[in-house]
Backbone as JSON, one array per atom type, in Angstrom:
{
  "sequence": "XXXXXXXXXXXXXXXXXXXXXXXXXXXXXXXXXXXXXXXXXXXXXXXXXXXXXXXXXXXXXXXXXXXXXXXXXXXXXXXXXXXXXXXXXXXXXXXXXXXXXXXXXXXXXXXXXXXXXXXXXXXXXXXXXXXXXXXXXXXXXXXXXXXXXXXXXXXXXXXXXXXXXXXXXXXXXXXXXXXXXXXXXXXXXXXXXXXXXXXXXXXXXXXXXXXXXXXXXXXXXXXXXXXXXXXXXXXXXXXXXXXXXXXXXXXXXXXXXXX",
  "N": [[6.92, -21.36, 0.85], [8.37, -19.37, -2.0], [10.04, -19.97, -4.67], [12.97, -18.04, -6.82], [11.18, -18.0, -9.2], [8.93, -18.86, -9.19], [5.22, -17.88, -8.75], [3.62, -15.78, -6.23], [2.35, -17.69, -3.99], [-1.44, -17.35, -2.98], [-2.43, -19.1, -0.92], [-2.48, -20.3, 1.29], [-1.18, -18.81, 3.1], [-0.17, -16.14, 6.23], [-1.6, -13.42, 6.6], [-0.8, -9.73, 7.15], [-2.7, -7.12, 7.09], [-1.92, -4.21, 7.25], [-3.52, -1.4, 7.76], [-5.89, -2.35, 6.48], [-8.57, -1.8, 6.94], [-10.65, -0.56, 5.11], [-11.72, 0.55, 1.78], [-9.31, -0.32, -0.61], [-7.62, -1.94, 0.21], [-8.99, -3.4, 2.12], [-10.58, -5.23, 0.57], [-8.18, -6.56, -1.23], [-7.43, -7.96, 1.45], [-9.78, -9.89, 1.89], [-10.28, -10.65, -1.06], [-7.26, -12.75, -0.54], [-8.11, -14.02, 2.01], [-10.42, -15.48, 0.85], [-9.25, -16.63, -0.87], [-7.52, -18.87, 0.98], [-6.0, -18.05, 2.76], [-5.09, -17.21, 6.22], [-5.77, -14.26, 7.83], [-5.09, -10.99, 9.1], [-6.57, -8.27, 9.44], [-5.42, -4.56, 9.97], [-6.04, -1.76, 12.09], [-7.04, 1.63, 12.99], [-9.76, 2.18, 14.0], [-11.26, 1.26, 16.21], [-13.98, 0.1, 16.48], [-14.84, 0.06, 13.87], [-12.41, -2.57, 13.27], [-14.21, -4.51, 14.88], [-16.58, -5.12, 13.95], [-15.02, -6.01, 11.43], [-13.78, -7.78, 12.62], [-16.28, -9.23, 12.72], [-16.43, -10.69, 10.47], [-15.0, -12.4, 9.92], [-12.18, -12.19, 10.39], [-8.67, -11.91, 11.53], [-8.01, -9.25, 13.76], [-6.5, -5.91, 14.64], [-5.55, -3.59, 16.69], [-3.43, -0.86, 15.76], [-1.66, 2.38, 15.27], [0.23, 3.76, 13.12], [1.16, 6.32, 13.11], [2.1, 6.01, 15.74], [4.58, 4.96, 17.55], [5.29, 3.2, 19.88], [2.15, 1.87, 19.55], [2.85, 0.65, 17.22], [4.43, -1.59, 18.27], [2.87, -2.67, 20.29], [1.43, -3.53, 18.12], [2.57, -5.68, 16.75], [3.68, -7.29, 18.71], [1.16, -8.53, 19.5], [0.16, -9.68, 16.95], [2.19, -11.78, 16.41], [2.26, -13.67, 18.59], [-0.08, -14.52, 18.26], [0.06, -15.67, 15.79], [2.31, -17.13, 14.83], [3.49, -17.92, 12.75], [3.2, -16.41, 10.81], [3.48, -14.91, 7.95], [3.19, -13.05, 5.3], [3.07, -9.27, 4.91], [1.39, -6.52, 4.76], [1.92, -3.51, 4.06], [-0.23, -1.18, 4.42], [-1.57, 1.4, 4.8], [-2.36, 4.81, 4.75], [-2.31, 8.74, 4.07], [-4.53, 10.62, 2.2], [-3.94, 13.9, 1.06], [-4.84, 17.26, 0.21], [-3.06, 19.87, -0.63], [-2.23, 23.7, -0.52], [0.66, 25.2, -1.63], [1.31, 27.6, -1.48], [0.82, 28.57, 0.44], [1.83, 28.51, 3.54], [0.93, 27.0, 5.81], [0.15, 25.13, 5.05], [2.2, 23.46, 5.85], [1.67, 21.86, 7.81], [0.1, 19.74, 7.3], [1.72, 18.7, 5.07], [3.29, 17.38, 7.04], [2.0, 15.69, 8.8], [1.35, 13.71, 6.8], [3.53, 12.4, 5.44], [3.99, 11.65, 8.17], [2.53, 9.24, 8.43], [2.55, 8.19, 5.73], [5.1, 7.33, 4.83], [7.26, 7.48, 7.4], [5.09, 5.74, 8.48], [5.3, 3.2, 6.93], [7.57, 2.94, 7.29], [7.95, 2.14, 9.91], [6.59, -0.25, 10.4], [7.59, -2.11, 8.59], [10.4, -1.95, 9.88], [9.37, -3.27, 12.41], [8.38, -6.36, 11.64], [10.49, -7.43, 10.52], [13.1, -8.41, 11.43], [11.15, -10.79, 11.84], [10.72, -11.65, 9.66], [12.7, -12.13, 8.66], [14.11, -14.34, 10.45], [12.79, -16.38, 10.25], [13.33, -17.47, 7.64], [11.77, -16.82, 4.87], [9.04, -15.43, 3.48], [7.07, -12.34, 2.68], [7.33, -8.87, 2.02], [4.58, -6.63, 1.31], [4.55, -3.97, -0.33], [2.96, -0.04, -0.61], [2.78, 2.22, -2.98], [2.36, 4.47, -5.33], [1.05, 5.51, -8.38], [0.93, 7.62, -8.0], [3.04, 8.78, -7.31], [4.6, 8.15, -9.57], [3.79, 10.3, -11.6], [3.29, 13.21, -10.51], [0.63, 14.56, -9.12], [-0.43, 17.73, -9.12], [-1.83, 19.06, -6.91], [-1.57, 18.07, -4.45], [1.18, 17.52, -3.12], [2.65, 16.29, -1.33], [1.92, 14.12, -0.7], [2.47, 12.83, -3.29], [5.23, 13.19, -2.93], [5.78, 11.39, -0.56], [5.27, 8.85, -1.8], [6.88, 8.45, -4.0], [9.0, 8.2, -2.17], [8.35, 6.23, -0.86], [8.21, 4.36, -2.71], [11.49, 4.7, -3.39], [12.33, 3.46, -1.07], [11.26, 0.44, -0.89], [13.0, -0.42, -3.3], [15.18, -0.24, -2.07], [14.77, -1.73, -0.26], [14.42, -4.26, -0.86], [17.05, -4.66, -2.17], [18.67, -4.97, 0.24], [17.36, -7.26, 1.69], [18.13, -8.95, -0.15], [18.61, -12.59, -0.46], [17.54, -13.5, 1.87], [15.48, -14.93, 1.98], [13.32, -13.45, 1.88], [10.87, -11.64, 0.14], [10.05, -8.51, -1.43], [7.61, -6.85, -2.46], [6.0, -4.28, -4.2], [3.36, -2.87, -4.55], [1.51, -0.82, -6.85], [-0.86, 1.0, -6.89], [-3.01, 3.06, -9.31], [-5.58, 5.28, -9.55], [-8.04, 4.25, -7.82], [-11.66, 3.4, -7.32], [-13.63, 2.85, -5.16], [-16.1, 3.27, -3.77], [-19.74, 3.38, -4.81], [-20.67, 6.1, -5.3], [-18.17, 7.27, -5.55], [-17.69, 6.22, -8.01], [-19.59, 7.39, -9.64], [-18.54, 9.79, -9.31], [-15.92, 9.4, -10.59], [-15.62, 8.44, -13.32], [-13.88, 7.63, -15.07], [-11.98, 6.41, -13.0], [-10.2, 3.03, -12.24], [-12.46, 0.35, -11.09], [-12.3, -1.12, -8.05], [-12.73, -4.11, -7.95], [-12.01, -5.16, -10.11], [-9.54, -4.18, -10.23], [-8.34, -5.21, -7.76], [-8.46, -8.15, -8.98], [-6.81, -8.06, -11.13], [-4.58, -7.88, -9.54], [-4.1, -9.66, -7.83], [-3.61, -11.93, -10.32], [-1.21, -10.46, -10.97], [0.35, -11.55, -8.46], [0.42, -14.11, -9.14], [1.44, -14.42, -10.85], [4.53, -15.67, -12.45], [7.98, -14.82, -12.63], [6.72, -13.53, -9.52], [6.34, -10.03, -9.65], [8.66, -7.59, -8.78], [7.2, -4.95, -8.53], [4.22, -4.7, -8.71], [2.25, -4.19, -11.26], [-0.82, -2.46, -12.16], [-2.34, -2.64, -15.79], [-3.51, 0.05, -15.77], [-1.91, 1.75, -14.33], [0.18, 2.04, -15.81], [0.99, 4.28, -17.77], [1.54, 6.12, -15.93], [3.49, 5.1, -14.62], [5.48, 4.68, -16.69], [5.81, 7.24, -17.53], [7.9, 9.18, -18.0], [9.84, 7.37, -19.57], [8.46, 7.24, -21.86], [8.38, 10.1, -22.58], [5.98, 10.96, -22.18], [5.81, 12.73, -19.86], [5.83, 15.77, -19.81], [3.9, 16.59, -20.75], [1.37, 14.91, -19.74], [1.73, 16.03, -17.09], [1.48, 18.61, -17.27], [-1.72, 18.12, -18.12], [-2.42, 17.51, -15.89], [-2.61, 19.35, -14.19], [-4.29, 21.0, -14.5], [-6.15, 20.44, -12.54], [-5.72, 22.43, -10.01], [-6.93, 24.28, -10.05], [-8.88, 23.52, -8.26], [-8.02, 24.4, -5.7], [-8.52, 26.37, -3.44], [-9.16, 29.79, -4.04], [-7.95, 29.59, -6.26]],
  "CA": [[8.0, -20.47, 0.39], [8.58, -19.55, -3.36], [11.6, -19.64, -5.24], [12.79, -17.01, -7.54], [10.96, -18.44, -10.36], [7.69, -19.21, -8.94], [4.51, -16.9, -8.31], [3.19, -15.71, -4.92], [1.02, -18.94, -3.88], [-1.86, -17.02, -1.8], [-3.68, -19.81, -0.74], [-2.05, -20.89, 3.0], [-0.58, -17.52, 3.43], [-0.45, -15.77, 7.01], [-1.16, -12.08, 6.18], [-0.97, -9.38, 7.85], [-2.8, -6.29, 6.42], [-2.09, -2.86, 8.07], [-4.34, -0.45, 7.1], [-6.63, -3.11, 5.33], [-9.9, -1.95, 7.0], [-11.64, 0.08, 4.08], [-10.78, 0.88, 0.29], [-8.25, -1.5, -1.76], [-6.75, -3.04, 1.74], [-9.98, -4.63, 2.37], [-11.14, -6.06, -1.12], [-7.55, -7.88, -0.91], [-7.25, -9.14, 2.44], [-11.14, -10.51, 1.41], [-9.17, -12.09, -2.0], [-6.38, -13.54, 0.3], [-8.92, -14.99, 2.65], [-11.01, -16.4, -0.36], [-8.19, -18.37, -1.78], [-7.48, -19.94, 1.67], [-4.63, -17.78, 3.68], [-5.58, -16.46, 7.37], [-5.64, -12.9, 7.66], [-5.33, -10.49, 10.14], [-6.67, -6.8, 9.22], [-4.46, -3.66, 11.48], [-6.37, -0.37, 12.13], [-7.15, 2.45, 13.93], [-10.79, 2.82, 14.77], [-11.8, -0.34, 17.34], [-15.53, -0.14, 16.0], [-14.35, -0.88, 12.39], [-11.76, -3.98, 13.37], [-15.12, -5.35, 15.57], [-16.9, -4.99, 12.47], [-14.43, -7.18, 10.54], [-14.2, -9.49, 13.53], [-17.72, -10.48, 13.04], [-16.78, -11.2, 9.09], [-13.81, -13.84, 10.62], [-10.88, -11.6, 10.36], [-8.3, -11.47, 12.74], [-7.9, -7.81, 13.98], [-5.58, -5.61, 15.49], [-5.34, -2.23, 16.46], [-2.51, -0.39, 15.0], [-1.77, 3.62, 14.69], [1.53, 3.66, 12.53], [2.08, 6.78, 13.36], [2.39, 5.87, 17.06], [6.14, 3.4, 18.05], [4.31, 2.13, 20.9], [1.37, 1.09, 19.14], [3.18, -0.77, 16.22], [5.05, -2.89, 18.82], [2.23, -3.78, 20.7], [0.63, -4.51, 17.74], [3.48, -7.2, 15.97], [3.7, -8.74, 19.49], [0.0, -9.47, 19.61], [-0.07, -10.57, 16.34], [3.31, -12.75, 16.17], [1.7, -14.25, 19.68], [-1.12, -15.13, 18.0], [-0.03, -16.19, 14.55], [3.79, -17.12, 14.63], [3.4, -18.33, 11.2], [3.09, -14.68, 10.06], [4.73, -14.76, 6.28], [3.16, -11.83, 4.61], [2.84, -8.46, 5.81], [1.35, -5.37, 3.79], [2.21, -1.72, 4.7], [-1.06, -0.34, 3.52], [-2.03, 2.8, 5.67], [-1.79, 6.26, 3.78], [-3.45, 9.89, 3.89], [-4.01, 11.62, 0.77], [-4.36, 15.39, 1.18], [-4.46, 18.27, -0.73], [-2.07, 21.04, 0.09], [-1.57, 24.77, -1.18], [2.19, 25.43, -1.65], [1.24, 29.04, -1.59], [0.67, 28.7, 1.79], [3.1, 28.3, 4.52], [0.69, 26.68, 6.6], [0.41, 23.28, 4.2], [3.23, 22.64, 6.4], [0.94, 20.5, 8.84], [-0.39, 19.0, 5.95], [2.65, 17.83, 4.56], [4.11, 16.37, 8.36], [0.9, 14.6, 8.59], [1.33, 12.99, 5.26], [5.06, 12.15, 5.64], [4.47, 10.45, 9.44], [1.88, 7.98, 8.24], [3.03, 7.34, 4.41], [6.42, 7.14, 4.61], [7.61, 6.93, 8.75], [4.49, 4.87, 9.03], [5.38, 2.31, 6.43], [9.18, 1.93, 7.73], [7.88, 1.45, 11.51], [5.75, -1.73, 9.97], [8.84, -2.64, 8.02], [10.83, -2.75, 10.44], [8.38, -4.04, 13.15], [8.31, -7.35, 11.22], [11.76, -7.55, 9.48], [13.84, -9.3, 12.08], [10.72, -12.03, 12.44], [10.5, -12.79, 8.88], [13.98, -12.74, 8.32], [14.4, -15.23, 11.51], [11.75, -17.06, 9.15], [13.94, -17.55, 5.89], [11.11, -16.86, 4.33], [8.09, -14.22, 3.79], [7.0, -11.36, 2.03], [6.16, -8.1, 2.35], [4.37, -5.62, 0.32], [4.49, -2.21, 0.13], [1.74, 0.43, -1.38], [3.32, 3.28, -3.47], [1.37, 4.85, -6.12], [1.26, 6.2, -9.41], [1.05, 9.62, -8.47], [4.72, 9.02, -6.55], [5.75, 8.37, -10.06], [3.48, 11.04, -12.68], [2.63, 13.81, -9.39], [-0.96, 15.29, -9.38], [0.14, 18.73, -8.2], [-2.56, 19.41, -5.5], [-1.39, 16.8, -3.67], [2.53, 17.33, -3.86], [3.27, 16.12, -0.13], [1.11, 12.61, -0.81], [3.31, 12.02, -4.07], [6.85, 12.78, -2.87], [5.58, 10.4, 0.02], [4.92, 7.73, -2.57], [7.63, 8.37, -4.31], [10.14, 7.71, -1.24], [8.17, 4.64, -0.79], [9.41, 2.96, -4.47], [13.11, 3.77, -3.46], [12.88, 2.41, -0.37], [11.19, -0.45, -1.54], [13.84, -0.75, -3.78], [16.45, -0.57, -1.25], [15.01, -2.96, 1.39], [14.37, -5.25, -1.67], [18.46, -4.99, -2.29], [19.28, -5.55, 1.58], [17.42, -8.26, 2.23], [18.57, -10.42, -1.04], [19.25, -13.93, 0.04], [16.88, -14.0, 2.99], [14.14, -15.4, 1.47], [12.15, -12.31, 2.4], [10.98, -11.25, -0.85], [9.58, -7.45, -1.7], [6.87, -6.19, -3.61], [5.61, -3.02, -4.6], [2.41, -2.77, -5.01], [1.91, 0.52, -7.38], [-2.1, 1.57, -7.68], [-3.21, 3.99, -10.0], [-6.73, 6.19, -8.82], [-8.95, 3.64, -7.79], [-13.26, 3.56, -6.84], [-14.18, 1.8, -3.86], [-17.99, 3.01, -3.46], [-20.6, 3.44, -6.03], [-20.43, 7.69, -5.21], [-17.4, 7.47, -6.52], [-17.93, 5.66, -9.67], [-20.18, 7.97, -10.4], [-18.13, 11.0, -9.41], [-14.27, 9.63, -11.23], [-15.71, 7.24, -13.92], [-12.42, 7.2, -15.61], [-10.81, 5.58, -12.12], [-10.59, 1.85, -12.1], [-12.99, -0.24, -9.67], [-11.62, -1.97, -7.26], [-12.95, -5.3, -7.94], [-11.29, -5.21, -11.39], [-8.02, -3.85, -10.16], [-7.52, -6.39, -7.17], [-8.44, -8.93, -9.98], [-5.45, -7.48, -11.42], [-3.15, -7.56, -8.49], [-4.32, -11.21, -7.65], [-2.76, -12.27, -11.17], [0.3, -10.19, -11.09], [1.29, -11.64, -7.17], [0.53, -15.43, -9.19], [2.52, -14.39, -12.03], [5.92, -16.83, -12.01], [8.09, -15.09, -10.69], [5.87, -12.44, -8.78], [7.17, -9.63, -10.34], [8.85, -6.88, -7.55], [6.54, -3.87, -8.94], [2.7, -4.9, -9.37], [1.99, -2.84, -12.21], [-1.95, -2.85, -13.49], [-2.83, -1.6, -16.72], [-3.84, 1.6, -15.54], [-1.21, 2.99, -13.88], [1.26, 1.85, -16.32], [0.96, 5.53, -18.1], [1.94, 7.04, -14.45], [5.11, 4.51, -14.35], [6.28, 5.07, -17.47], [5.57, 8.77, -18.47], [9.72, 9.94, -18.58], [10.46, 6.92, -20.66], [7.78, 7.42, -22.84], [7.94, 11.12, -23.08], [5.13, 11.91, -22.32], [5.86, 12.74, -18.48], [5.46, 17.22, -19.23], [2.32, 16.75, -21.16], [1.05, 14.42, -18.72], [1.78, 17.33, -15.61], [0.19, 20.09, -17.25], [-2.76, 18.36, -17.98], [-2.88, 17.46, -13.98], [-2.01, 21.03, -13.41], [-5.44, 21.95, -14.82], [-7.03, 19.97, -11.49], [-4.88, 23.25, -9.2], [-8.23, 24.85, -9.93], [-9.81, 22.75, -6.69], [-7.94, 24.66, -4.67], [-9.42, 27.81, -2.86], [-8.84, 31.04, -4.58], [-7.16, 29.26, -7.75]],
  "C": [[8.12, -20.55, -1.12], [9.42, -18.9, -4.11], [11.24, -18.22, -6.18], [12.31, -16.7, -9.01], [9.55, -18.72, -10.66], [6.72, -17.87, -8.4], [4.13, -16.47, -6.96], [1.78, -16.73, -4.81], [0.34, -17.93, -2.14], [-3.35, -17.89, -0.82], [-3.41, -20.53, 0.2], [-0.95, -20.1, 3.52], [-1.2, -17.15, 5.14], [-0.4, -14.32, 6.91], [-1.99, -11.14, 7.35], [-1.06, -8.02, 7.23], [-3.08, -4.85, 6.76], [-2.42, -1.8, 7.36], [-5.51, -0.83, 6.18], [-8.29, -2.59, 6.1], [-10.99, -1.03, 6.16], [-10.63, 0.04, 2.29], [-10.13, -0.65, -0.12], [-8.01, -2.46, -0.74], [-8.18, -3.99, 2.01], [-10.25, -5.98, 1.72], [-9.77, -7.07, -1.03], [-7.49, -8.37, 0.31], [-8.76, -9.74, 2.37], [-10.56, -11.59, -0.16], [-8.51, -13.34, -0.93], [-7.06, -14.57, 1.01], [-9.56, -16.22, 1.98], [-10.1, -17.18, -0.4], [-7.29, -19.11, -0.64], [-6.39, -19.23, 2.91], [-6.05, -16.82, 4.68], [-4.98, -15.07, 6.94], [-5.93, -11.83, 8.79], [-5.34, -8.9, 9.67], [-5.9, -5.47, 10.69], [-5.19, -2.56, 11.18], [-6.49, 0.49, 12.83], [-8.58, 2.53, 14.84], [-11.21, 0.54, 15.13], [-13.48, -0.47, 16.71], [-15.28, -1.0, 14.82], [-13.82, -2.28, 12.75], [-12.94, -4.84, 14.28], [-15.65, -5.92, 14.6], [-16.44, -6.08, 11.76], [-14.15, -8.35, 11.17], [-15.16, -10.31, 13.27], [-17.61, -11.05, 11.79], [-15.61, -12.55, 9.13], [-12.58, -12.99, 10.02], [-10.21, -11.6, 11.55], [-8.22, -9.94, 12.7], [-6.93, -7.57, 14.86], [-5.34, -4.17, 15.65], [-3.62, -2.01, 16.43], [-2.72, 0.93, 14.51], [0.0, 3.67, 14.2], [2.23, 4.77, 12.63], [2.74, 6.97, 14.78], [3.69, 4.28, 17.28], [5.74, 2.43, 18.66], [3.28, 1.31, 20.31], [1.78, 0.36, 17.8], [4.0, -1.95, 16.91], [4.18, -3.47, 19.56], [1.57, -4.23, 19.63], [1.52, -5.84, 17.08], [3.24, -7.72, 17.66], [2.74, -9.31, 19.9], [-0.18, -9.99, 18.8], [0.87, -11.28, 15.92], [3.08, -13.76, 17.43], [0.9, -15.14, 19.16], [-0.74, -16.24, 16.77], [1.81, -16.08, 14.4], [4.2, -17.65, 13.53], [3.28, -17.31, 10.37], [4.15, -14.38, 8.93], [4.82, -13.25, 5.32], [2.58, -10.43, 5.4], [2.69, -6.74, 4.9], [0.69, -4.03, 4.41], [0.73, -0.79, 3.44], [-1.62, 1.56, 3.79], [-1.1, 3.76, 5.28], [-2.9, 6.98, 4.12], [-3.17, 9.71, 2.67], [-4.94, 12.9, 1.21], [-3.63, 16.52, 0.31], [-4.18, 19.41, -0.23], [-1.9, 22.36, -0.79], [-0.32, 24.76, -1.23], [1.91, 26.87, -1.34], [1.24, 29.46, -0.09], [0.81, 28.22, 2.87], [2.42, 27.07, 5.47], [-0.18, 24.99, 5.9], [1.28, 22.51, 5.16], [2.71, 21.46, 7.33], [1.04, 19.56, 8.25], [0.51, 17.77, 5.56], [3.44, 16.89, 6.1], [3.01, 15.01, 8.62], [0.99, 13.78, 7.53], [2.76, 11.99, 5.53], [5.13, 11.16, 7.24], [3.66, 9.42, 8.88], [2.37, 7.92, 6.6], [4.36, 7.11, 4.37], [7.09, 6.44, 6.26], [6.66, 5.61, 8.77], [4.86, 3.39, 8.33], [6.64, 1.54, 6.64], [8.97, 1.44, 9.28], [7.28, 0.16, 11.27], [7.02, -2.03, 9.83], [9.42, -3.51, 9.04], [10.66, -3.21, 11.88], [8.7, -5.54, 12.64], [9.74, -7.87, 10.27], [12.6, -8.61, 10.34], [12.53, -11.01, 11.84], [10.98, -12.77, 10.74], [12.02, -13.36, 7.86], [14.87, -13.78, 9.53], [13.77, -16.91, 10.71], [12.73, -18.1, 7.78], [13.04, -17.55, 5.2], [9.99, -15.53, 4.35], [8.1, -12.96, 2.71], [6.32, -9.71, 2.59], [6.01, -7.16, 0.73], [3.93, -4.45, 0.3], [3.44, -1.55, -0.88], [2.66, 1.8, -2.08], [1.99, 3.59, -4.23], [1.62, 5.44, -7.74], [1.25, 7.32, -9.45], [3.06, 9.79, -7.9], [5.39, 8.85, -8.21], [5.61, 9.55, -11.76], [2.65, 12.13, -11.28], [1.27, 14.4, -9.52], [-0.88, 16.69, -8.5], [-0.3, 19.72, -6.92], [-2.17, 19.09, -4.44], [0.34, 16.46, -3.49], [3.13, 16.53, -2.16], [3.45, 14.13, -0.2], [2.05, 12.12, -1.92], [4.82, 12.08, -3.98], [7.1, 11.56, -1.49], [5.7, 8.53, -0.47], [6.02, 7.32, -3.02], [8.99, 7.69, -3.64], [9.51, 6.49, -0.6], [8.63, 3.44, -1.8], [10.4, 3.51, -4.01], [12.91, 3.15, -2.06], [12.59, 1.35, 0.01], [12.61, -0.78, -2.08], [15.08, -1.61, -2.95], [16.17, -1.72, -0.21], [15.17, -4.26, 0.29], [16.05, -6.06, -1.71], [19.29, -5.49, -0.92], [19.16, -6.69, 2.01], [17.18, -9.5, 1.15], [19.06, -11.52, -0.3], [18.77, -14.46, 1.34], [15.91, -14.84, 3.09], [13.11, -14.43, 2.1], [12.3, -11.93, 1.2], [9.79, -10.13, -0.55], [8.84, -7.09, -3.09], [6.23, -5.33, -3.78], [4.26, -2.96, -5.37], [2.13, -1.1, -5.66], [0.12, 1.01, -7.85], [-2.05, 2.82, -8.66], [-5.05, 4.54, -9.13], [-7.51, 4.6, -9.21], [-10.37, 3.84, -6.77], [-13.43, 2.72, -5.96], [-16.0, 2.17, -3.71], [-18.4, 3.33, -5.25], [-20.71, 5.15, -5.72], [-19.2, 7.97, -5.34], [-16.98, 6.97, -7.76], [-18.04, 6.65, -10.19], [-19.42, 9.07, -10.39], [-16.56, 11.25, -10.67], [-14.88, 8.31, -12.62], [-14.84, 6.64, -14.33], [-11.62, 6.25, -15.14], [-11.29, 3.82, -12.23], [-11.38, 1.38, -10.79], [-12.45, -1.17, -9.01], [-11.4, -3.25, -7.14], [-11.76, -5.77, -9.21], [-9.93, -4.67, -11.08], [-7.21, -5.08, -9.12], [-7.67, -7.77, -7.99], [-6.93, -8.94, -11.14], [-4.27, -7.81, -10.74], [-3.27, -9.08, -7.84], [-3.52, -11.75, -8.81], [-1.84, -11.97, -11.52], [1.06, -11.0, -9.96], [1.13, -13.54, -7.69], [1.47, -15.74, -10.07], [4.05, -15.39, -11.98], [7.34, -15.9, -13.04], [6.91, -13.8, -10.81], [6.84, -11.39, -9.31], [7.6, -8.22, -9.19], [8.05, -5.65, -7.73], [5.16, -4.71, -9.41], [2.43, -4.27, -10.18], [0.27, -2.86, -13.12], [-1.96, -2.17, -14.15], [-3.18, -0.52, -16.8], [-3.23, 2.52, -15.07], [0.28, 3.06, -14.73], [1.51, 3.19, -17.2], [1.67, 6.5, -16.93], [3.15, 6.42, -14.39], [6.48, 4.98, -15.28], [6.26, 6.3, -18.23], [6.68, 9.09, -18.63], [9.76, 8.95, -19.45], [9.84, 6.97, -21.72], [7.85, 8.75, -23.48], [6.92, 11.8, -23.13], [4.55, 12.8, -20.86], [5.29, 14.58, -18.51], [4.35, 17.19, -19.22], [1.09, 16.37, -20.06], [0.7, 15.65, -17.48], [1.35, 17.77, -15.84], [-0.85, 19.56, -17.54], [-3.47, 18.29, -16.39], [-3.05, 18.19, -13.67], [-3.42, 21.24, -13.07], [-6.39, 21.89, -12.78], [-6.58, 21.63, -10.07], [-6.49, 23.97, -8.77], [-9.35, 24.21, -8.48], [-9.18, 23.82, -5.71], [-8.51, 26.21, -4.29], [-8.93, 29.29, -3.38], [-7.73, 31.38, -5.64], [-8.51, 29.5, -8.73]]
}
């Protein structure tokens, strides 16, 4: 357990990483493991979590936007691992939506049950145990587009967005539990080498959870992860430079079909 003064020690951690089986979610629950804490990856496709079985992960299926399947999955893995401290709401779409056209509306329900519903059914899936606990963390995934929008994509960043407040707010509810909240906040990050080459600009993954490893050791852990790269996306209103910023995003509108 670590006071309000001390960093996140992840090195006899019990984590539990829903949505960790590709992209960013992997690369850390692969950190986490490294520096000594069990780890139990949550996903959807049963091939994949076999997959990470054979690399010594625990596994667990988990569709967040299904009720049923986030309760069987906490009570197989609070069965298994009743030592279960940390617990990170990673599982997100990102899709790109016309506004022009009525029929985005899928789009955006799809977006909204798994980034937002899906991240409060985890929540509060695991909220009573680790506040039974006095202890524990969880951490949530927002983004930098929830807080500078990329306007293709407007469903995915007011998603994000209503993930930092209610971060915020669970942060303020469950003061004094010793359940402490953290906000993990990426900015565009590369997971393969075909997208290196396609976003060079975006950070690689190795170098960002290198990042997010020394912010969660930081003393204290600070409730917003913030790496260097998305710190332009956090602070664009206080800086001023939040319009400029939008219209040059705007330019990207051009992806969409008969822009």
């Amino acid at each position: 357990m670590e006071t309000e003064d001390q960093g996140m020690d992840i090195t006899s951690r019990t984590v539990l990483m829903v949505g960790g089986t590709s992209g960013i979610g992997l690369e850390l629950a692969r950190r986490f493991r490294a520096a000594g804490s069990t780890v139990v990856i949550g996903g959807r496709r049963a091939q994949r979590l076999a997959e990470l079985a054979s690399e010594g992960f625990g596994t667990v299926e988990i569709d967040v936007t299904d009720p049923a399947s986030v309760t069987r999955a906490r009570d197989a893995v609070l069965a298994g691992h009743p030592d279960l401290d940390v617990v990170v709401t990673m599982s997100g779409v990102l899709l790109i939506e016309d506004l022009r056209d009525p029929a985005h509306f899928e789009t955006a329900t799809t977006t909204i049950e798994t980034n937002l519903y899906g991240t409060i059914r985890v929540l509060d899936a695991f909220t009573p145990h680790l506040i039974g606990r006095g202890a524990g963390t969880f951490v949530t995934v927002s983004s930098g587009i929830g807080f500078l929008p990329f306007p293709p994509m407007p469903t995915y960043a007011a998603s994000k967005a209503a993930v930092h407040a209610y971060s915020e707010a669970l942060r303020a509810q469950l003061d004094g539990t010793g359940v402490d909240v953290v906000e993990l906040v990426p900015p565009l990050v590369t997971t393969t080498p075909e997208q290196e080459q396609q976003m060079p600009q975006a950070l690689r993954v190795n170098d960002f959870a290198d990042e997010v490893i020394e912010l969660l050791a930081a003393e204290p852990t600070p409730p917003e992860a913030l790496v260097k790269g998305v710190l332009r996306h956090r602070w664009a209103e206080r800086d001023g430079t939040y319009a400029d910023l939008v219209a040059q995003r705007s330019q990207a509108l051009s992806m969409l079909p008969g822009r």
